[in-house]
VOBA-1610 file (N, C-alpha, C; in pm, whole numbers, padded with zeros to 5 digits, always signed):
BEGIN
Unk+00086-00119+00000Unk+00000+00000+00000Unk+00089+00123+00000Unk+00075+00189-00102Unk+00193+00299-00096Unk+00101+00425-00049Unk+00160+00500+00070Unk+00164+00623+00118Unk+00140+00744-00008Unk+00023+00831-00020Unk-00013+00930-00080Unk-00001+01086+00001Unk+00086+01139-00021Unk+00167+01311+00023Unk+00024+01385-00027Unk-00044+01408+00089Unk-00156+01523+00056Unk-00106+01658+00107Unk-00103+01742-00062Unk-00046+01851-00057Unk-00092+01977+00093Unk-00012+02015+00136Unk-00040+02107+00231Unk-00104+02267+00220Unk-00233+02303+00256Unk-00301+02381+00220Unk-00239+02524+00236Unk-00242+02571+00206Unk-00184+02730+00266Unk-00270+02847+00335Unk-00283+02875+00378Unk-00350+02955+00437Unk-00346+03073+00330Unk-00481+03095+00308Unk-00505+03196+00224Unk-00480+03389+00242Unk-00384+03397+00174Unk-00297+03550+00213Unk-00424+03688+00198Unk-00449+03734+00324Unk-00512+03870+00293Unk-00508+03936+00216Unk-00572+03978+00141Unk-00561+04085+00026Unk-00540+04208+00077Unk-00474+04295+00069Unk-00446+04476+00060Unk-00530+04558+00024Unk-00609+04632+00101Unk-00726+04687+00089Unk-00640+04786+00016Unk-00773+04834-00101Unk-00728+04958-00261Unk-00652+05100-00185Unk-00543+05100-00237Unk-00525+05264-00214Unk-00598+05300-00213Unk-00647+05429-00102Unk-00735+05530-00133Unk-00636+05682-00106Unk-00697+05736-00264Unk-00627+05890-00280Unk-00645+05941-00145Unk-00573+06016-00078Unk-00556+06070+00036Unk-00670+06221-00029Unk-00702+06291+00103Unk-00807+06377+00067Unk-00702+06493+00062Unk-00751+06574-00049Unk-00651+06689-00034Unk-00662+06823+00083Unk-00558+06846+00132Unk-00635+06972+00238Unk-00631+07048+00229Unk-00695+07174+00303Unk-00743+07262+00328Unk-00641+07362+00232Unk-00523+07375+00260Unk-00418+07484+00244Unk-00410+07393+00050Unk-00396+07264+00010Unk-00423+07241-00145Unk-00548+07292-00179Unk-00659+07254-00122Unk-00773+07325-00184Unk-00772+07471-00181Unk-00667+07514-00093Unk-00707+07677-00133Unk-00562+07758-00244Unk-00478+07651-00276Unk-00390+07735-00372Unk-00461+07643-00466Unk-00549+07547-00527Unk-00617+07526-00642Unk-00720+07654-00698Unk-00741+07683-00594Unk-00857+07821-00572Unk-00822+07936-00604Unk-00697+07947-00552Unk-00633+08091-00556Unk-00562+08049-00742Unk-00468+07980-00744Unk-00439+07934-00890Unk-00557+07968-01020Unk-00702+07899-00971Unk-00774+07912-01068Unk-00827+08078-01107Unk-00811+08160-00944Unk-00865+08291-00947Unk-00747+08352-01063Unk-00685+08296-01064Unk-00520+08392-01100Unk-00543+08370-01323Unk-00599+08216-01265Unk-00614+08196-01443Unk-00734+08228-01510Unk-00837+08248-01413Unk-00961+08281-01507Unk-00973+08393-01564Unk-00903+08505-01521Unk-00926+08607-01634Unk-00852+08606-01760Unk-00783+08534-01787Unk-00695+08464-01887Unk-00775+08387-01995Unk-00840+08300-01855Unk-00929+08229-01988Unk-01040+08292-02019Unk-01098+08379-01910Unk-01217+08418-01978Unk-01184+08541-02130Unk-01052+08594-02117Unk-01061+08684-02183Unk-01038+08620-02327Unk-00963+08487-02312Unk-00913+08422-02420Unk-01079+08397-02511Unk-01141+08322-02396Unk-01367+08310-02466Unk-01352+08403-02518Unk-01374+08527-02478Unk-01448+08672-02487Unk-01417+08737-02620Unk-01275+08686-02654Unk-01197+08799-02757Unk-01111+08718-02857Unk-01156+08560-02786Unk-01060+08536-02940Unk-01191+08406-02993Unk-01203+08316-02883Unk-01272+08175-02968Unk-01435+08234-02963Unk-01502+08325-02926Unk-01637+08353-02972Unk-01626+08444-03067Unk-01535+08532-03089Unk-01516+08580-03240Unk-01482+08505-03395Unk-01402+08372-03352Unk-01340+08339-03491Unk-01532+08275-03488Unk-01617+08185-03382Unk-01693+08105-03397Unk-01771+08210-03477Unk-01813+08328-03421Unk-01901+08451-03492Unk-01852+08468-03615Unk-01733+08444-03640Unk-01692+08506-03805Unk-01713+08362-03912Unk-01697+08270-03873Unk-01728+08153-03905Unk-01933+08072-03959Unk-01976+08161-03846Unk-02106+08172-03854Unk-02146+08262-03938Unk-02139+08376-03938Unk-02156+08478-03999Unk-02092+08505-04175Unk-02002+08397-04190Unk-01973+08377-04329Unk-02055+08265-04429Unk-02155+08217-04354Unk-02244+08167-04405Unk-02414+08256-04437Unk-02378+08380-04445Unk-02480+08416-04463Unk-02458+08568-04517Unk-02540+08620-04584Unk-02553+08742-04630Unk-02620+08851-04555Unk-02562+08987-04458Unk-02578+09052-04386Unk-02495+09229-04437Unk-02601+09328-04430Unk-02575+09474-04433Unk-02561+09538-04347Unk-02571+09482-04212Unk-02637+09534-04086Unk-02781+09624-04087Unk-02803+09623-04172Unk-02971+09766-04227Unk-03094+09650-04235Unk-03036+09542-04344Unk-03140+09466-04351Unk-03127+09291-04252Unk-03219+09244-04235Unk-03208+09105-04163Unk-03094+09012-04259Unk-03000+08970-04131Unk-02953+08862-04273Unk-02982+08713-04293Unk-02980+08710-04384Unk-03018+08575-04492Unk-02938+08479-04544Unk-02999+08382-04464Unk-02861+08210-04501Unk-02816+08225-04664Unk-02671+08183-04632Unk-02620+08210-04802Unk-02518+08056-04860Unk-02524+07998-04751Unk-02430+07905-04741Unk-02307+07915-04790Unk-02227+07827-04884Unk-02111+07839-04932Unk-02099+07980-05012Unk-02227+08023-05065Unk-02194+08167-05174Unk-02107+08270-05139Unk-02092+08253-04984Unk-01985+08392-04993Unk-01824+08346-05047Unk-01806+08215-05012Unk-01668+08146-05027Unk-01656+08115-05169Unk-01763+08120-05262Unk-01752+08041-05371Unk-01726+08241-05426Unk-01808+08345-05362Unk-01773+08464-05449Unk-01638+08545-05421Unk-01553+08487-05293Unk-01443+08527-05262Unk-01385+08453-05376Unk-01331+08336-05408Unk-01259+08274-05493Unk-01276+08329-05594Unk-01425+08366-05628Unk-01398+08421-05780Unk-01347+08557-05816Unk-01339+08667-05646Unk-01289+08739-05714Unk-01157+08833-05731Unk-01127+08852-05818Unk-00987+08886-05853Unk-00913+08975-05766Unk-00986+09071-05691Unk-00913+09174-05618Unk-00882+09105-05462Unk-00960+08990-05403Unk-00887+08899-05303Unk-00814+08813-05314Unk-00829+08763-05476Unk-00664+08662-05485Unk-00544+08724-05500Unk-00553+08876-05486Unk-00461+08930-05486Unk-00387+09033-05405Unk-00445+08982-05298Unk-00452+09078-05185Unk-00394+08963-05095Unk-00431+08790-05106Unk-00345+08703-05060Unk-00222+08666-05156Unk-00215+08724-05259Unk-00081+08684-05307Unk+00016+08833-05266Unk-00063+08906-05260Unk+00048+09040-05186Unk+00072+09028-05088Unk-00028+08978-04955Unk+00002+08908-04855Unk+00089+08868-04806Unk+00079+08708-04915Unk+00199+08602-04896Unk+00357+08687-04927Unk+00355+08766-05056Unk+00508+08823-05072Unk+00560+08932-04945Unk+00461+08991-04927Unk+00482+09065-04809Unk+00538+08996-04679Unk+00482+08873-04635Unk+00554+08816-04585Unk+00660+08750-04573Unk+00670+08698-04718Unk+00823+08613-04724Unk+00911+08719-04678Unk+00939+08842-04752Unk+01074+08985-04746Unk+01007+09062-04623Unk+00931+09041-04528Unk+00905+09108-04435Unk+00988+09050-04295Unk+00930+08872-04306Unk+00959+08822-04217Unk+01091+08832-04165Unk+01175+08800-04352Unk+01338+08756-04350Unk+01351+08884-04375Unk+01372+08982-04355Unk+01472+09090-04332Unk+01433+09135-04175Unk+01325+09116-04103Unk+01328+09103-04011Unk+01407+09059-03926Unk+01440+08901-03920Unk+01493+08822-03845Unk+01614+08821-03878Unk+01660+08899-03993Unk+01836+08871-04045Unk+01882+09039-03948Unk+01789+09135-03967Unk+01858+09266-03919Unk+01809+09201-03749Unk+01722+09193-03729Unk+01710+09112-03543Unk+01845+09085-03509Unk+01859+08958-03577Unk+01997+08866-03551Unk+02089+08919-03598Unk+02172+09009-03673Unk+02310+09073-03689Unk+02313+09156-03538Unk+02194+09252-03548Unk+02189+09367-03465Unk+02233+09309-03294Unk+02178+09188-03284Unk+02166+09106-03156Unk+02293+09006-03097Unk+02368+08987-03241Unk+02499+08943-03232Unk+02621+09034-03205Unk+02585+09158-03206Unk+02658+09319-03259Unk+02676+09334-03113Unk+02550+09348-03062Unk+02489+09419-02899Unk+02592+09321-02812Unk+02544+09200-02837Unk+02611+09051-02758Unk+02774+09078-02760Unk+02834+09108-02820Unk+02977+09151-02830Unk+03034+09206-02750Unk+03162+09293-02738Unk+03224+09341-02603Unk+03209+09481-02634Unk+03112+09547-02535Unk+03073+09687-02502Unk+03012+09717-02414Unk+03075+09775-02359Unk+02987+09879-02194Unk+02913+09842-02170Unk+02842+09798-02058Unk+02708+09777-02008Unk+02634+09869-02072Unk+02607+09946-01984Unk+02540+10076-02050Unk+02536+10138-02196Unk+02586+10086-02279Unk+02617+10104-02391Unk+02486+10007-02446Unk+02516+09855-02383Unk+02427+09777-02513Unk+02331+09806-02419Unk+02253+09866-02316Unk+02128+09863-02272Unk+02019+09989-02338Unk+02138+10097-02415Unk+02094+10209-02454Unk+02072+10134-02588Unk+02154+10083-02677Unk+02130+09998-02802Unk+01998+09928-02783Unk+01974+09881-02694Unk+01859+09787-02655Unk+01689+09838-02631Unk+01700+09967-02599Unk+01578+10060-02575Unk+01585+10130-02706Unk+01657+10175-02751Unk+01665+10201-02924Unk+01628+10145-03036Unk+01675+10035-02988Unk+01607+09938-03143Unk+01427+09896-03062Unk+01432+09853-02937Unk+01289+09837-02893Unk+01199+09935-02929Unk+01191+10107-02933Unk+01136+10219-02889Unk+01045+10240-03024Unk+01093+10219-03136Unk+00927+10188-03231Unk+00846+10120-03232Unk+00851+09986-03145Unk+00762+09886-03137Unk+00650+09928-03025Unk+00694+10100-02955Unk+00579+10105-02857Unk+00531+10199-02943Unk+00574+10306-03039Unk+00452+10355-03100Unk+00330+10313-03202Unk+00265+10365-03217Unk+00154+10334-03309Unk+00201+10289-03450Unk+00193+10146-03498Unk+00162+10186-03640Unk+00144+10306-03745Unk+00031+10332-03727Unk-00043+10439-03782Unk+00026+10588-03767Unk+00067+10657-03656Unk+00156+10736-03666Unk+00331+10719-03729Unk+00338+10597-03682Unk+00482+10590-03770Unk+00443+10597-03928Unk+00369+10538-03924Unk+00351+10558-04115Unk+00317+10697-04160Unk+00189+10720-04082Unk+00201+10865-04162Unk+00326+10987-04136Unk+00405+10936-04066Unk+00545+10994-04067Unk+00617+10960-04182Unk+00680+10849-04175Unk+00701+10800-04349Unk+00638+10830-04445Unk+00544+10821-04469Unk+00439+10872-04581Unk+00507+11012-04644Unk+00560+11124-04508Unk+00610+11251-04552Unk+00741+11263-04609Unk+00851+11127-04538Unk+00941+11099-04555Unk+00969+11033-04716Unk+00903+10945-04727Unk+00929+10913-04879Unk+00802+10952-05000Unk+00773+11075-04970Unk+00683+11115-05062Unk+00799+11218-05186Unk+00774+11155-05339Unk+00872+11189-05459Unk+00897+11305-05444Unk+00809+11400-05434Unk+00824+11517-05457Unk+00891+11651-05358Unk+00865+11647-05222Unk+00935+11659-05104Unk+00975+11600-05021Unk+01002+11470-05011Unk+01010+11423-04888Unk+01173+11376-04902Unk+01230+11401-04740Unk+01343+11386-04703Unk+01411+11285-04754Unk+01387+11193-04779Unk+01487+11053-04884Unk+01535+11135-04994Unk+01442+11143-05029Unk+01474+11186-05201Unk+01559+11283-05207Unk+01560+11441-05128Unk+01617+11486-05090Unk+01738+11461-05028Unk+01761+11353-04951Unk+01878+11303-04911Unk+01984+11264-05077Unk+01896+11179-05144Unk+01962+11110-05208Unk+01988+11184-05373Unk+01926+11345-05323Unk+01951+11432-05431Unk+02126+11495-05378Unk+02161+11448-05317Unk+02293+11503-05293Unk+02379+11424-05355Unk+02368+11294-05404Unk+02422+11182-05472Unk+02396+11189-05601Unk+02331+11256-05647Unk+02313+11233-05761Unk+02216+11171-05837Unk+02098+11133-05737Unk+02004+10969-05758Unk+01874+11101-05778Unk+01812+11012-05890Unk+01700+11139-05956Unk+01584+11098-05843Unk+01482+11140-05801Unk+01368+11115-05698Unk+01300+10975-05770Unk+01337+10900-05630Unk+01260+10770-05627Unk+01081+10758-05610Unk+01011+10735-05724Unk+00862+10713-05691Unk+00810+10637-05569Unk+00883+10660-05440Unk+00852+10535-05338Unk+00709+10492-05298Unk+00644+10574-05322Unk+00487+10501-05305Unk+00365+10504-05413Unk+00457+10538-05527Unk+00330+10528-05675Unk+00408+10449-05755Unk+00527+10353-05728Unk+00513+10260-05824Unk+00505+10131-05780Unk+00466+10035-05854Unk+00391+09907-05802Unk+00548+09855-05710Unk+00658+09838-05773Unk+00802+09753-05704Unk+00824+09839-05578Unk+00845+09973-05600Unk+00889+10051-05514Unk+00757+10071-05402Unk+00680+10115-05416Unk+00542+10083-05306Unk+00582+09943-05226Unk+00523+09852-05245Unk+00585+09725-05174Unk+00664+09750-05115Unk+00835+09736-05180Unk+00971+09758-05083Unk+00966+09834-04997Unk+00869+09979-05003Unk+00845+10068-04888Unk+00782+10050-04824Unk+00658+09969-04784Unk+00620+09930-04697Unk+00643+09841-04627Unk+00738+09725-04652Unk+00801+09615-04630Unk+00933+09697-04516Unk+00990+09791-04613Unk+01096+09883-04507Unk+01052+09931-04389Unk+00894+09990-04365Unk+00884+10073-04262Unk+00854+09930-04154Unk+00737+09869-04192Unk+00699+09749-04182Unk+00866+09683-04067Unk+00944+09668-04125Unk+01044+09598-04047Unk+01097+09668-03942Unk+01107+09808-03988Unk+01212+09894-03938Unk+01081+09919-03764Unk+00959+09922-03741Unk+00913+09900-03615Unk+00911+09800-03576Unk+00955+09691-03610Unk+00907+09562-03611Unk+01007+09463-03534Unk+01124+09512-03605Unk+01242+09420-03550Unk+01267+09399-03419Unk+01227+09532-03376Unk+01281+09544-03195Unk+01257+09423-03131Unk+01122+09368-03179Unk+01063+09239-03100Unk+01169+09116-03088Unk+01176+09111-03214Unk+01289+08972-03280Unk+01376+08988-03222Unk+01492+09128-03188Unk+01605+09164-03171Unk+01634+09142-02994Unk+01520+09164-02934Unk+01500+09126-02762Unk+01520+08983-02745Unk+01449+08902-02821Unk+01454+08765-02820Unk+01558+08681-02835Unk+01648+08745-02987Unk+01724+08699-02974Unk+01852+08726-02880Unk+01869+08869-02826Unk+01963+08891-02689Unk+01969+08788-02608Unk+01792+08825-02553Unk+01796+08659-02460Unk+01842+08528-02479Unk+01816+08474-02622Unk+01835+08368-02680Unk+02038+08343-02659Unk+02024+08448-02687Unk+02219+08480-02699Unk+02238+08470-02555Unk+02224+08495-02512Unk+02266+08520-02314Unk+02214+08386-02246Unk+02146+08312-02318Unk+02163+08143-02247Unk+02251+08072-02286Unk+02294+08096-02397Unk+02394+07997-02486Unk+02538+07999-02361Unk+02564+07884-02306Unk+02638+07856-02234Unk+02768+07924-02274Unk+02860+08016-02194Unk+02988+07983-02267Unk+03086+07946-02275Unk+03105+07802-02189Unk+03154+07740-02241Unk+03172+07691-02385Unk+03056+07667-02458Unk+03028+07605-02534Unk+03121+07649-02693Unk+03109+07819-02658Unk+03211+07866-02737Unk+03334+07878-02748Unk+03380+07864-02598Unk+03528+07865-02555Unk+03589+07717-02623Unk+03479+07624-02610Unk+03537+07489-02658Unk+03516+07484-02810Unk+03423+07576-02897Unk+03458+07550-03037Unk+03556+07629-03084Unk+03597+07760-03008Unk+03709+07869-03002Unk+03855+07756-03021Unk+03878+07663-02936Unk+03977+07589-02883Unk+04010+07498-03002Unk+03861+07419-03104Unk+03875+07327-03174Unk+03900+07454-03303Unk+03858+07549-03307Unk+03987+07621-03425Unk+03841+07685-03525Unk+03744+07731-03451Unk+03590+07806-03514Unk+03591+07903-03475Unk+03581+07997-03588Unk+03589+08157-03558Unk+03484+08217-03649Unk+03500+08346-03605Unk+03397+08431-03690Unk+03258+08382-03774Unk+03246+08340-03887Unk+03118+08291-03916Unk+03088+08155-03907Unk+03245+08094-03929Unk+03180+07987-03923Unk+03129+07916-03740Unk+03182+07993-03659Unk+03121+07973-03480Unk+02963+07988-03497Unk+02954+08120-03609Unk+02798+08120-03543Unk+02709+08023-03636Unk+02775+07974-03757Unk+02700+07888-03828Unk+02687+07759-03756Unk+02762+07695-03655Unk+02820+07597-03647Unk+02747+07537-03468Unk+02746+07674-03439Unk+02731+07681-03282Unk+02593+07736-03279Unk+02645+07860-03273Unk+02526+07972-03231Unk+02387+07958-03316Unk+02415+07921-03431Unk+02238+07900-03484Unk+02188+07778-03431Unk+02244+07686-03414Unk+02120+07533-03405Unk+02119+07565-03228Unk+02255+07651-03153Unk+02146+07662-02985Unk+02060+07766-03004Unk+02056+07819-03109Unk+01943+07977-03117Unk+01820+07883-03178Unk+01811+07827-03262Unk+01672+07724-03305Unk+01582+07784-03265Unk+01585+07738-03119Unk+01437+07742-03054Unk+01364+07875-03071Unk+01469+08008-03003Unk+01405+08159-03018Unk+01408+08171-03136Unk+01515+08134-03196Unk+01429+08163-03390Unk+01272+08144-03427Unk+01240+07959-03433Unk+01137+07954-03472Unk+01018+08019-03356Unk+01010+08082-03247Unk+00971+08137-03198Unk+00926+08288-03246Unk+01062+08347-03282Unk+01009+08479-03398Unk+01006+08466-03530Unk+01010+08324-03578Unk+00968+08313-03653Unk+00774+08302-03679Unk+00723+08229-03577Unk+00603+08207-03603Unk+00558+08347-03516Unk+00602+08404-03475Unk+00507+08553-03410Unk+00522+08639-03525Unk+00663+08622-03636Unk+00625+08755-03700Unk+00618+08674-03830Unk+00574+08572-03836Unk+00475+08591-03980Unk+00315+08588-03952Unk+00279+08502-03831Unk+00110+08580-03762Unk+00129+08715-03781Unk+00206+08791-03747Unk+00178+08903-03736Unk+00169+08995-03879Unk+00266+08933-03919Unk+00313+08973-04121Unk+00158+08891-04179Unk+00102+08818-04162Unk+00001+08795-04240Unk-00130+08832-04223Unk-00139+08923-04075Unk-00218+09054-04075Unk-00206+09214-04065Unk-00115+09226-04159Unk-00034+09355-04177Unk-00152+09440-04204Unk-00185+09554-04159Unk-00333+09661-04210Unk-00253+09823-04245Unk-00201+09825-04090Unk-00195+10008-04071Unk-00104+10042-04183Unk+00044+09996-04236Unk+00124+10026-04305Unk+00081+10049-04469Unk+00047+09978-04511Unk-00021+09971-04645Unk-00108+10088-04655Unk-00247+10052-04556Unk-00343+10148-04554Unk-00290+10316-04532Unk-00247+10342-04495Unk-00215+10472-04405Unk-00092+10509-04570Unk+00057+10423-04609Unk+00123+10486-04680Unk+00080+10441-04834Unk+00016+10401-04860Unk-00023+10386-05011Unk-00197+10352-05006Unk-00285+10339-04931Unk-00414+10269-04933Unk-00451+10163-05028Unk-00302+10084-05047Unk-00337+09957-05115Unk-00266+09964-05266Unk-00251+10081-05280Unk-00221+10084-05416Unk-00066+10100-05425Unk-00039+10191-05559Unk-00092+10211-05715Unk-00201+10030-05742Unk-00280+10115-05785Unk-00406+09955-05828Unk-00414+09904-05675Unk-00426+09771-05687Unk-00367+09668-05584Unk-00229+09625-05539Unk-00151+09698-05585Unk+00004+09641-05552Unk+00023+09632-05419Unk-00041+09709-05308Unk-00022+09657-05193Unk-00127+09675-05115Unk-00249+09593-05192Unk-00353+09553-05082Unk-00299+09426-05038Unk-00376+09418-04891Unk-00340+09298-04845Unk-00483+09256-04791Unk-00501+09118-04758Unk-00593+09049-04683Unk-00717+09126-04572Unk-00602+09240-04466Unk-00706+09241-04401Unk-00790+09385-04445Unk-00694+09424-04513Unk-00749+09584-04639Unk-00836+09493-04651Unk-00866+09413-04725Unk-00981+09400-04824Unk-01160+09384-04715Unk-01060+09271-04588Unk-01149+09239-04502Unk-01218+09350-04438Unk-01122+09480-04397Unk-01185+09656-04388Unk-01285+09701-04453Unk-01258+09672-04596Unk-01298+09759-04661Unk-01431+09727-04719Unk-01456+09530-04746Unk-01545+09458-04726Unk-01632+09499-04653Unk-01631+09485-04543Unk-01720+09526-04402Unk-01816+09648-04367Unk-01657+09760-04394Unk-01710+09848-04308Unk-01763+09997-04413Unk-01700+09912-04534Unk-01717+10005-04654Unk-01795+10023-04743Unk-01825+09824-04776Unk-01961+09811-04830Unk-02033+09729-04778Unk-02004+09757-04634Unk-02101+09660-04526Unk-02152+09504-04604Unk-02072+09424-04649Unk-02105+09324-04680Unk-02020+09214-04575Unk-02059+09234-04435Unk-02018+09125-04343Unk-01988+08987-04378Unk-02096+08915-04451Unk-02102+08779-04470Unk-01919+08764-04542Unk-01951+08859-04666Unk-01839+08825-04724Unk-01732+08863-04703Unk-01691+08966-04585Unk-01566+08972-04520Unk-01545+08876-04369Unk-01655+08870-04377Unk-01611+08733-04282Unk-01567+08540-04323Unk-01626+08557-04456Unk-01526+08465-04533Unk-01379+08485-04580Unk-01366+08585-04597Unk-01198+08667-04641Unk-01141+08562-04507Unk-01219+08662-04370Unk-01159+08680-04239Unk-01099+08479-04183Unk-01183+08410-04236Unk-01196+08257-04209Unk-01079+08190-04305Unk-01080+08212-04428Unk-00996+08153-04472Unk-00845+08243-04466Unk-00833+08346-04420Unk-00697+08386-04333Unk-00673+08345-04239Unk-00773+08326-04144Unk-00760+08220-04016Unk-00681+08088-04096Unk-00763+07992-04148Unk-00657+07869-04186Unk-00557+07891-04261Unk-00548+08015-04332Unk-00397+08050-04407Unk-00295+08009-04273Unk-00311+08105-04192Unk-00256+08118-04061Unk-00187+07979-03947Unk-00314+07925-03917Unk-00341+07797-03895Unk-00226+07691-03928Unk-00242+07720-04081Unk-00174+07597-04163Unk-00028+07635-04172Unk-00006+07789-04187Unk+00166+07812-04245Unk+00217+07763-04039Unk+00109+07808-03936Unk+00200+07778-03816Unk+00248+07647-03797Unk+00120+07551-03833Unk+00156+07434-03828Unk+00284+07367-03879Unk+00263+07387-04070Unk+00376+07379-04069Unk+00518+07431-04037Unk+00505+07508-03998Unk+00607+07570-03872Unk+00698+07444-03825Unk+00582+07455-03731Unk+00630+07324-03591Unk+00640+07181-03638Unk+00596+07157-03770Unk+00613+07048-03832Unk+00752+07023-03891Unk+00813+07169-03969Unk+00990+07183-03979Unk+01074+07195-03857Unk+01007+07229-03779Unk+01095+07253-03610Unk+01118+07085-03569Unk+01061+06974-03614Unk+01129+06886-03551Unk+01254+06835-03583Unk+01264+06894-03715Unk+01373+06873-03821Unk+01517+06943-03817Unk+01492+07090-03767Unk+01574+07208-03787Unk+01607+07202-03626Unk+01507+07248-03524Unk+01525+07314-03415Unk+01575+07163-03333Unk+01694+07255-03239Unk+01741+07194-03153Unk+01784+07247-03045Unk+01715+07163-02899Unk+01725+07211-02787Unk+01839+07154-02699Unk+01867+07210-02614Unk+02025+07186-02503Unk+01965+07072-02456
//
């Protein structure tokens, strides 16, 4: 009779009652409180002034409105009469050029000017450089231009005059189609840069320096340091002013309007001219609020792809 080993039972192991989240207290519930007080006017203002407007302009481009009479569902017709007509496909192709030579002479005079400052000079020296190049970006648009306006007008204005001492016959700067553009593109930058030019200081004043002392050592100087070094740790604040100043370049208004009102012809209407003038000129809402929508996804789409080349280009420490 052979002996059978009956396995030995185990005593069955307590289970571990569930974590329970600890309750948060008094002093967390009140910096969640105080935190949210701190962010809601942020967000509410963000509702108020940006996402119930694009939703209103979005709505409102589906329909035909004078403000005089009731308006009347129009569906696609305002989008199908923007496409067809000639003076808004050309107000986004002035647009778009305006931006390409707006952006990049922007960010090239930013970045020389910011590499210049960054160099060896007085404290006080680059802080006065620094409120100088900033100090048009706090005035008005609109007054800087109609300052220019006097400045490069053919017939008296101080350029021409300048450049009658040289010998150079008076430049048409705002009645011919090439020269209009380039002048507004000039004033256009020349308030503009300050922004770019702050950024990149900062951008410059993180860059470790070590980093230069050790490409200094491996035998990199002058351009090729900053090709080599200084642009791929600058990346990041680049595409940073990069995507603020072409948003901003692809709703350019006061400069155009104020030193040429779009012209000679259309040579320098732009997008939101037309969306102005649409509106408030021949009160046809519906259809400047289609202009206004498909500049939104102009917008939209060039940021995106933005950040879609930034995984490629930009590089962080």
């Amino acid at each position: 009779m052979t002996n059978t080993q009956i396995p030995a039972v185990r005593p069955e192991q307590p289970t571990a009652p569930p974590a329970v989240a600890p309750r948060p207290s008094a002093r967390d519930r009140g910096t969640r409180l105080l935190a949210t007080l701190f962010l809601a006017p942020t967000i509410v203002g963000i509702v108020v002034f940006t996402v119930v407007p694009i939703v209103g302009s979005v709505v409102l481009s589906l329909f035909h409105w004078n403000v005089i009479d009731d308006p009347s569902f129009a569906g696609a017709a305002n989008y199908r009469e923007v496409f067809g007509d000639s003076t808004v496909l050309v107000s986004f192709r002035n647009t778009l050029v305006f931006m390409v030579f707006a952006v990049a002479l922007q960010l090239l005079i930013a970045l020389m000017l910011a590499l210049a400052v960054n160099g060896r000079m007085p404290v006080w020296l680059r802080s006065v450089f620094r409120s100088a190049f900033f100090f048009p970006l706090v005035l008005s648009a609109a007054s800087i231009s109609v300052v220019m306006k006097y400045l490069f007008n053919q017939d008296f204005g101080v350029v021409n005059w300048l450049l009658g001492f040289v010998g150079i016959a008076p430049v048409p700067w705002l009645t011919s189609e090439n020269a209009a553009m380039a002048t507004v593109v000039l004033v256009y930058v020349w308030q503009q840069f300050g922004f770019s030019f702050l950024l990149f200081v900062g951008g410059l004043n993180n860059i470790p320096k070590e980093i230069h002392e050790a490409a200094s050592l491996d035998g990199a100087t002058g351009l090729r340091k900053h090709l080599a070094v200084t642009l791929p740790l600058l990346s990041p604040t680049l595409l940073v002013a990069s995507v603020v100043g072409i948003i901003n370049a692809l709703q350019v208004f006061e400069q155009p309007y104020v030193l040429t009102n779009g012209g000679p012809g259309d040579a320098t209407r732009t997008v939101v001219m037309v969306i102005y003038e649409s509106a408030f000129e021949q009160l046809r809402f519906g259809e400047a609020s289609a202009v206004g929508v498909l500049l939104f996804v102009l917008i939209m789409a060039v940021t995106a792809l933005q950040f879609r080349l930034s995984r490629r280009f930009v590089h962080y420490q």
